[in-house]
Each structure stands twice: as C-alpha cells, then as structure tokens.
PQR file with spaces between the fields and no chain letter, atoms N, CA, C, O and H, PARSE charges and radii, in Angstrom:
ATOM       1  N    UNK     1       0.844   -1.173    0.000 -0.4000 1.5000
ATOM       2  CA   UNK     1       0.000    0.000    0.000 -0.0000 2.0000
ATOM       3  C    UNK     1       0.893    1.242    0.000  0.5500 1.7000
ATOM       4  O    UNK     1       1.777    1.163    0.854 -0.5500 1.4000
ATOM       5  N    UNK     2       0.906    2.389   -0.737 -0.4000 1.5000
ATOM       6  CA   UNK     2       1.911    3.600   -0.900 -0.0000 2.0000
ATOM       7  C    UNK     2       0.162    4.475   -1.155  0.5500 1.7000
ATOM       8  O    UNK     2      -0.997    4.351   -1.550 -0.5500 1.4000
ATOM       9  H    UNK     2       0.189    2.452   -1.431  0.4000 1.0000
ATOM      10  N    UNK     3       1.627    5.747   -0.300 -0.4000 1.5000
ATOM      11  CA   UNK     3       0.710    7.095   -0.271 -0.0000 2.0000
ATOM      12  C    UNK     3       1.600    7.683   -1.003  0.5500 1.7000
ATOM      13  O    UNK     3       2.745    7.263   -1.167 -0.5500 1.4000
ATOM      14  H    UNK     3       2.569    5.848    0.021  0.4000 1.0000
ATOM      15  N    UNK     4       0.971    9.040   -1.656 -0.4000 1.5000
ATOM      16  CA   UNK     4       1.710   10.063   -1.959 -0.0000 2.0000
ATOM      17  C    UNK     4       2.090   11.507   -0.977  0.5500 1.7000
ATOM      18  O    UNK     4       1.429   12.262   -0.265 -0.5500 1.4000
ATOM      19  H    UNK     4       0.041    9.382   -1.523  0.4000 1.0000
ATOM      20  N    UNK     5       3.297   11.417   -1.322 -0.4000 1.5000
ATOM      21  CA   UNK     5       3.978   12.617   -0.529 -0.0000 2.0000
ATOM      22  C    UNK     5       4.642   13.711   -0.723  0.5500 1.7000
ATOM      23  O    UNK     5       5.371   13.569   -1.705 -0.5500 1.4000
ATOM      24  H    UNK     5       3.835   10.803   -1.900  0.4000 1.0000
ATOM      25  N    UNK     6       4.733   14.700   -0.267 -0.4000 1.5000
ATOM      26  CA   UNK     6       5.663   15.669   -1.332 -0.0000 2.0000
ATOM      27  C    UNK     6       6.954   16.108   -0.638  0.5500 1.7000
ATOM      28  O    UNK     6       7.076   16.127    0.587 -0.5500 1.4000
ATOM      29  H    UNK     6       4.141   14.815    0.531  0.4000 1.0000
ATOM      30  N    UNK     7       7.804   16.422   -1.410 -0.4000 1.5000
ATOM      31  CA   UNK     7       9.297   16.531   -0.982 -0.0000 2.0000
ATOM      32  C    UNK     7       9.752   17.802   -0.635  0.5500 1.7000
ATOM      33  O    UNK     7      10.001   18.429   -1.665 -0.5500 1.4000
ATOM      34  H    UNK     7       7.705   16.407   -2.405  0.4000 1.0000
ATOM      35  N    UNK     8       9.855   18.112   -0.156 -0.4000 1.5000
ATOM      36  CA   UNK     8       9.992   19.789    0.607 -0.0000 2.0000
ATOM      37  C    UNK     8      11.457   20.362    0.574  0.5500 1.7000
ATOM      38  O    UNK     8      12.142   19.372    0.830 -0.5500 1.4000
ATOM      39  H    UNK     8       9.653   17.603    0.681  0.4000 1.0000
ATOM      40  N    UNK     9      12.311   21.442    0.393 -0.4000 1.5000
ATOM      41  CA   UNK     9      13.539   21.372    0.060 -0.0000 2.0000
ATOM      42  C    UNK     9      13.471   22.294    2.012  0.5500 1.7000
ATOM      43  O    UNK     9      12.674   23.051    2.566 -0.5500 1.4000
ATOM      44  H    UNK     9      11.754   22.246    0.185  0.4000 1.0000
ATOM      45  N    UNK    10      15.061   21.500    2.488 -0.4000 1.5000
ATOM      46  CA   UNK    10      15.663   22.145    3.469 -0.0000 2.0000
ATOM      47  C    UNK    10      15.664   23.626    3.762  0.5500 1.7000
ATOM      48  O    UNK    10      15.326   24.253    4.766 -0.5500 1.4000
ATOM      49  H    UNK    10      15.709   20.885    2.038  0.4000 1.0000
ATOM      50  N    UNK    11      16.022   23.907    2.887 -0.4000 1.5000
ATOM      51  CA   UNK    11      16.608   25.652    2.585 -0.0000 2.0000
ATOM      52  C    UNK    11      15.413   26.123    2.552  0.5500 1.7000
ATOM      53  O    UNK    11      14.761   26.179    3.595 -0.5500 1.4000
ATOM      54  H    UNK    11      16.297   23.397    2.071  0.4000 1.0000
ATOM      55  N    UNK    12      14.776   26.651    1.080 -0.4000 1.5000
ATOM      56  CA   UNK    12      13.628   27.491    0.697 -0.0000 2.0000
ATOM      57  C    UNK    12      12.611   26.884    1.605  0.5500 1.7000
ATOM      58  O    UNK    12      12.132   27.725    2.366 -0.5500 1.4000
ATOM      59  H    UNK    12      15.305   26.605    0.233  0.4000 1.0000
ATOM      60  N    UNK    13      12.129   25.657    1.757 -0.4000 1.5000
ATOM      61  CA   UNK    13      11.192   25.183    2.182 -0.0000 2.0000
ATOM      62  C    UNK    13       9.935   25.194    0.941  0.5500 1.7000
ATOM      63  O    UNK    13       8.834   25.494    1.404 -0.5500 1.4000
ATOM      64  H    UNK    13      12.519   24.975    1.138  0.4000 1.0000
ATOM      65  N    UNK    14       9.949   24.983   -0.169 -0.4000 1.5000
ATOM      66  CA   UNK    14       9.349   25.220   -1.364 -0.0000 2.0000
ATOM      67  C    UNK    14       9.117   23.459   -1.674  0.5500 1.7000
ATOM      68  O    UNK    14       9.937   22.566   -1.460 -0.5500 1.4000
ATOM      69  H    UNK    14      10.843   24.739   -0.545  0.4000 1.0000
ATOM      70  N    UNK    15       7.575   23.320   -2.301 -0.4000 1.5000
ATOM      71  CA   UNK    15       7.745   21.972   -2.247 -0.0000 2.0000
ATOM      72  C    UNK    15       7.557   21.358   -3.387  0.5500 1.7000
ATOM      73  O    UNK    15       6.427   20.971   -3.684 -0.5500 1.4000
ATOM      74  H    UNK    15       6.909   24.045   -2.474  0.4000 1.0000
ATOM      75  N    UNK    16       8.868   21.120   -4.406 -0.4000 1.5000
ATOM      76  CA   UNK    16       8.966   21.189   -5.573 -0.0000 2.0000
ATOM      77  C    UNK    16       8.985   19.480   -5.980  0.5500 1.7000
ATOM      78  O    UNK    16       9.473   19.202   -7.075 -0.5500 1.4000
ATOM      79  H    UNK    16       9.787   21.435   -4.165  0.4000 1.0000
ATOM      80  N    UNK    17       8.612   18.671   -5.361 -0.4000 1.5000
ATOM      81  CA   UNK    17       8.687   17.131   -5.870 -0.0000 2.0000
ATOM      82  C    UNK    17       7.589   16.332   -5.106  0.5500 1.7000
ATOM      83  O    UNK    17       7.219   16.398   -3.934 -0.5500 1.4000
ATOM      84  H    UNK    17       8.216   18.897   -4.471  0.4000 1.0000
ATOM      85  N    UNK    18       7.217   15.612   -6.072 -0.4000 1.5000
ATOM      86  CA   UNK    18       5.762   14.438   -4.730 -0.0000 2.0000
ATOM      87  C    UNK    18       6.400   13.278   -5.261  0.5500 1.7000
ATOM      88  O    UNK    18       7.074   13.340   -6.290 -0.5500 1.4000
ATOM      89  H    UNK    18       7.518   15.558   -7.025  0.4000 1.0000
ATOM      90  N    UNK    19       6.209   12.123   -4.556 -0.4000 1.5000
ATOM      91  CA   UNK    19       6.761   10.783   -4.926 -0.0000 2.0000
ATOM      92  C    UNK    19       5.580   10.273   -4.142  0.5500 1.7000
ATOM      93  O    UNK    19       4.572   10.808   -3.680 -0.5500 1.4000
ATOM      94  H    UNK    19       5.662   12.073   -3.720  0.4000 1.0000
ATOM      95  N    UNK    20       6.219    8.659   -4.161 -0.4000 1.5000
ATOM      96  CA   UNK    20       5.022    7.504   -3.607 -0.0000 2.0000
ATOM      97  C    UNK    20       5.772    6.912   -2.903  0.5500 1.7000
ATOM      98  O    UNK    20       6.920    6.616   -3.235 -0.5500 1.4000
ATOM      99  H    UNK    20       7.038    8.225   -4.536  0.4000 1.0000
ATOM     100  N    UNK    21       4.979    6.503   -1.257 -0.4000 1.5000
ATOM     101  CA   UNK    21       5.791    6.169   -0.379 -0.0000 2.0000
ATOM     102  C    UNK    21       5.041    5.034    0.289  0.5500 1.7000
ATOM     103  O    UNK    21       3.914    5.190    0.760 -0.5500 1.4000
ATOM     104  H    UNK    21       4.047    6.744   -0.988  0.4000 1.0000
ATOM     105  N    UNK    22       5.926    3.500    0.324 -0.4000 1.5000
ATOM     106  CA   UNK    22       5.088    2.012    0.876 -0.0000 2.0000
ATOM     107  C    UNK    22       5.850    2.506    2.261  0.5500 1.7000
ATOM     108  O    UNK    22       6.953    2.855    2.683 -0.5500 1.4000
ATOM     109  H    UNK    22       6.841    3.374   -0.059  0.4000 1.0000
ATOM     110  N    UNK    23       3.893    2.192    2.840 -0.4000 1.5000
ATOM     111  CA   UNK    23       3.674    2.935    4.220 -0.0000 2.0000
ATOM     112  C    UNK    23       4.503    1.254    5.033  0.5500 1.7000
ATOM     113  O    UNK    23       5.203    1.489    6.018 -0.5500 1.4000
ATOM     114  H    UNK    23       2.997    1.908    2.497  0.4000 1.0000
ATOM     115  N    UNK    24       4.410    0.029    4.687 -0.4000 1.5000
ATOM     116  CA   UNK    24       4.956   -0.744    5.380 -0.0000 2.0000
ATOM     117  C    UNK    24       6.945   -0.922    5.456  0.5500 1.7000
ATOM     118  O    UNK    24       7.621   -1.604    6.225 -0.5500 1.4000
ATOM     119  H    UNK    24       3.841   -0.162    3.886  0.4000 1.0000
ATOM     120  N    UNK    25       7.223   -0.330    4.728 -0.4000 1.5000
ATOM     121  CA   UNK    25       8.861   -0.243    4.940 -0.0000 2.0000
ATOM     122  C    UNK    25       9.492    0.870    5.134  0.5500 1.7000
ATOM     123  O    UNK    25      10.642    0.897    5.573 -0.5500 1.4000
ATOM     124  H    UNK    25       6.673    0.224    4.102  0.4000 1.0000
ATOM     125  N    UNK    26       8.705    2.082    4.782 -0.4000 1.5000
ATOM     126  CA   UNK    26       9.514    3.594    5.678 -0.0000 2.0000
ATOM     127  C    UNK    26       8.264    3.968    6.456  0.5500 1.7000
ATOM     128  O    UNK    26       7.204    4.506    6.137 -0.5500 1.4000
ATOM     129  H    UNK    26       7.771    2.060    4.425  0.4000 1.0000
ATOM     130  N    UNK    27       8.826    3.430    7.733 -0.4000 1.5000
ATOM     131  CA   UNK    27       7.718    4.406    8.442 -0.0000 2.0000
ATOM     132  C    UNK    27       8.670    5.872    9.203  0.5500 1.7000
ATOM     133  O    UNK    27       8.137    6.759    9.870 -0.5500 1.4000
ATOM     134  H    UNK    27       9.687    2.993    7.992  0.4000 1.0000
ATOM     135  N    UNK    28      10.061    5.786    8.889 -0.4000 1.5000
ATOM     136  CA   UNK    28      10.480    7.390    8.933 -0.0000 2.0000
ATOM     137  C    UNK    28      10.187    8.414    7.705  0.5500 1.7000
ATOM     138  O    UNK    28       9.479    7.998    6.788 -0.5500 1.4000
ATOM     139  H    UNK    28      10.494    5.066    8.348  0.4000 1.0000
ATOM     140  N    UNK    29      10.700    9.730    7.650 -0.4000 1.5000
ATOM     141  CA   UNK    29      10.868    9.963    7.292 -0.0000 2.0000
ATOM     142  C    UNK    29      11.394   10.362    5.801  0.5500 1.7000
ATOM     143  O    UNK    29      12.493   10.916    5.816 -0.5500 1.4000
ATOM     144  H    UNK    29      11.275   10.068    8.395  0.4000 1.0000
ATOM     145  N    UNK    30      10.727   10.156    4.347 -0.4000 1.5000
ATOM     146  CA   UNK    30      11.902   10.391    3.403 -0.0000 2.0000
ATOM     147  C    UNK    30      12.979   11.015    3.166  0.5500 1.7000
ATOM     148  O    UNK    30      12.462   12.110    2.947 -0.5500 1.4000
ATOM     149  H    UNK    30       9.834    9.706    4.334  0.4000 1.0000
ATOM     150  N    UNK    31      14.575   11.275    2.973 -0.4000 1.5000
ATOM     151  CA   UNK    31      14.925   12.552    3.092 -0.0000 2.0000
ATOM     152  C    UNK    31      15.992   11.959    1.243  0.5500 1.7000
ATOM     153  O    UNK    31      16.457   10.829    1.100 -0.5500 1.4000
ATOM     154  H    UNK    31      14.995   10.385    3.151  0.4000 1.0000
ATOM     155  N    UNK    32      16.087   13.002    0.246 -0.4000 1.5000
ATOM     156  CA   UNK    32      16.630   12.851   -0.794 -0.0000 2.0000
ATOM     157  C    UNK    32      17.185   13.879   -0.975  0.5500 1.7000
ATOM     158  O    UNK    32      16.680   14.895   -0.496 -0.5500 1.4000
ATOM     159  H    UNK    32      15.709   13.921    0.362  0.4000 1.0000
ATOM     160  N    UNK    33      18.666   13.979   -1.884 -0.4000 1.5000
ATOM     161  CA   UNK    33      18.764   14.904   -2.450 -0.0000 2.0000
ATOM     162  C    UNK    33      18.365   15.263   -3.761  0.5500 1.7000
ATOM     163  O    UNK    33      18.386   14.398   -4.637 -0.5500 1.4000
ATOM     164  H    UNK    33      19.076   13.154   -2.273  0.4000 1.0000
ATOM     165  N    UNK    34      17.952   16.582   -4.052 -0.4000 1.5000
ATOM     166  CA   UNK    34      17.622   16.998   -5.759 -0.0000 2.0000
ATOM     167  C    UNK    34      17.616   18.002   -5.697  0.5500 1.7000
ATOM     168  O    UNK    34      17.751   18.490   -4.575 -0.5500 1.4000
ATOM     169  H    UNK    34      17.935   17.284   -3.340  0.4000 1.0000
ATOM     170  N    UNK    35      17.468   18.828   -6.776 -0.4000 1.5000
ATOM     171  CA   UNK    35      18.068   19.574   -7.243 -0.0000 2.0000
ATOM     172  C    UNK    35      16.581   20.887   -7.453  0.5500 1.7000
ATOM     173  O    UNK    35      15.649   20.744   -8.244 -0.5500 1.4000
ATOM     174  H    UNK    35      17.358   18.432   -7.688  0.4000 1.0000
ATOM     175  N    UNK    36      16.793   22.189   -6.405 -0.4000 1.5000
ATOM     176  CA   UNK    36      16.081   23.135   -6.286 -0.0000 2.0000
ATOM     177  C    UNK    36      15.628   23.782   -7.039  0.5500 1.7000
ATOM     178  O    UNK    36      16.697   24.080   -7.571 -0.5500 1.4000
ATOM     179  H    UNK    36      17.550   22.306   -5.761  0.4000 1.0000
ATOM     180  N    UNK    37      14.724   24.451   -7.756 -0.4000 1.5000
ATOM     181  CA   UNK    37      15.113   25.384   -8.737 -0.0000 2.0000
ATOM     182  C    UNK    37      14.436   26.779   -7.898  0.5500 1.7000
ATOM     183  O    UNK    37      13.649   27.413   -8.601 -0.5500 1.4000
ATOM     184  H    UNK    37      13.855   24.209   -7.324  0.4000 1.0000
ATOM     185  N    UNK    38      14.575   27.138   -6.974 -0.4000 1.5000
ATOM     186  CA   UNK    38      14.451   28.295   -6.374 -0.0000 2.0000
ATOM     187  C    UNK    38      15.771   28.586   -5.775  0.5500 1.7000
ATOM     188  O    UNK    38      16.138   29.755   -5.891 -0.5500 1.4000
ATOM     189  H    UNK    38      15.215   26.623   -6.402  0.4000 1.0000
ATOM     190  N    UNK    39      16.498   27.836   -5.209 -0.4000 1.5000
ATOM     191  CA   UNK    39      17.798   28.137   -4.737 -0.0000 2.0000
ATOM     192  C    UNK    39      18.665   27.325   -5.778  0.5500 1.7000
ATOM     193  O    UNK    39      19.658   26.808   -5.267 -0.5500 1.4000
ATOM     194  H    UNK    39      16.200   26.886   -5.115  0.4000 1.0000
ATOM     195  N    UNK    40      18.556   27.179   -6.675 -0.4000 1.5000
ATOM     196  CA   UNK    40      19.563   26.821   -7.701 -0.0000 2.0000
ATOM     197  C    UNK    40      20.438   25.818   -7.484  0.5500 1.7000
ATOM     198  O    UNK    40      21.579   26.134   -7.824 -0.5500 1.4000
ATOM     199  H    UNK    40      17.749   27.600   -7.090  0.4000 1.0000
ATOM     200  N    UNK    41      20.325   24.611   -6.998 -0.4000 1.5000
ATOM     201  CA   UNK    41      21.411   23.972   -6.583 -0.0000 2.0000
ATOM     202  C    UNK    41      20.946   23.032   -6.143  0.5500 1.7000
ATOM     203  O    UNK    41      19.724   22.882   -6.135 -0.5500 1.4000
ATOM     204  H    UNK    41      19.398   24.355   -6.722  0.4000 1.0000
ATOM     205  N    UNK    42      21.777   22.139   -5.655 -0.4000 1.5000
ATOM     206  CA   UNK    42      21.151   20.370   -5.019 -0.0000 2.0000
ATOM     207  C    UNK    42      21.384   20.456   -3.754  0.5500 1.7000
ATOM     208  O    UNK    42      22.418   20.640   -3.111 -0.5500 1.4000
ATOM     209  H    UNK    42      22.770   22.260   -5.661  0.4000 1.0000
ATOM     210  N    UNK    43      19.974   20.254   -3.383 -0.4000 1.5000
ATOM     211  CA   UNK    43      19.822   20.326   -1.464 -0.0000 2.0000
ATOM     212  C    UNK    43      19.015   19.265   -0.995  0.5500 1.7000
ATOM     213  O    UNK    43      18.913   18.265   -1.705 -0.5500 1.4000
ATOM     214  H    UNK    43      19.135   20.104   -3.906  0.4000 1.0000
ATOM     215  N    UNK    44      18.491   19.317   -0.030 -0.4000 1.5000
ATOM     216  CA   UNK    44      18.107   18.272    0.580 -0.0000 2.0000
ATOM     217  C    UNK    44      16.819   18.092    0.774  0.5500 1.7000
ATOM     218  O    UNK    44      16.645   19.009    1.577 -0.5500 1.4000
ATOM     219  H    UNK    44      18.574   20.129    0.547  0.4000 1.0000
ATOM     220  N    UNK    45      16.006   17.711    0.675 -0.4000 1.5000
ATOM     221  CA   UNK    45      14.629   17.485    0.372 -0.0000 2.0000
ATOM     222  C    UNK    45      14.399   16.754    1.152  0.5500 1.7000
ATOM     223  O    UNK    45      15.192   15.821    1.280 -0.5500 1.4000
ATOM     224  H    UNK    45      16.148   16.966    0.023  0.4000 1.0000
ATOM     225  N    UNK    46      12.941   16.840    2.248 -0.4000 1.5000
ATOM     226  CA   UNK    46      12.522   16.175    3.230 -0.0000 2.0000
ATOM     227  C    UNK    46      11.405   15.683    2.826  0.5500 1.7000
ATOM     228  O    UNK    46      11.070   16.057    1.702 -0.5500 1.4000
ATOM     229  H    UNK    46      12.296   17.598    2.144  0.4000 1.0000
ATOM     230  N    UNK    47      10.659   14.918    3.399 -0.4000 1.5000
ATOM     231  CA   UNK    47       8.964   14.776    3.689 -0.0000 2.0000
ATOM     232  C    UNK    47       8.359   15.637    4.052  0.5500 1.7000
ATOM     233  O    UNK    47       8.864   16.253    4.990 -0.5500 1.4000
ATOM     234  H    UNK    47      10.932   14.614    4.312  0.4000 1.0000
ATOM     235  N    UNK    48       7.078   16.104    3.562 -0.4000 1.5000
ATOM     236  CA   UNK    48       6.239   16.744    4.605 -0.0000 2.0000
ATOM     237  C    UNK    48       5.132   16.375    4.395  0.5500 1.7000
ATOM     238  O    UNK    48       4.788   15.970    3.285 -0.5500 1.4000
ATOM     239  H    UNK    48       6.667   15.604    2.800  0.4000 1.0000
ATOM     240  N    UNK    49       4.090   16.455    5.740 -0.4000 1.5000
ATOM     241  CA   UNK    49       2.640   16.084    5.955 -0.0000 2.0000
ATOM     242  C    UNK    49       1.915   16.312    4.593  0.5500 1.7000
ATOM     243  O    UNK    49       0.710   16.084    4.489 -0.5500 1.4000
ATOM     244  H    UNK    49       4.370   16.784    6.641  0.4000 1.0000
C-alpha cells in the first residue's frame, strides 16, 4: 500500500517534488537529495505532511 507525498527542500522550504511512499517499509521519514530550482542547486529534500 503507498501514499503520496511531497518533498519539501531544506533551505527554501518550497515543495517542488511528490513521490510515492510504501507505508509498510519507511515508516520514517523520506529525506533525498535533488536539485532546487528556487535556490539553484542540489539540497536536501525532506517529507512533509
């Protein structure tokens, strides 16, 4: 079973990516890096609600 989630960047806090997430093997957090296009550069992208 996967939900969708969206990826939130560290820095700006701008939430420029959604992915799909199986609720039975991450029950932390996602955290990825990619690449911003408000702060120009590759940062770190979290989960958010």
């Amino acid at each position: 079973m996967t939900t969708k989630v969206a990826l939130a960047c560290s820095i700006c806090q701008s939430r420029n990516y959604s992915t799909n997430k199986n609720k039975q093997t991450h029950m932390n957090r996602i955290e990825m890096k990619k690449f911003c296009k408000v702060c120009n550069e590759h940062t770190l992208h979290r989960e958010t609600k």
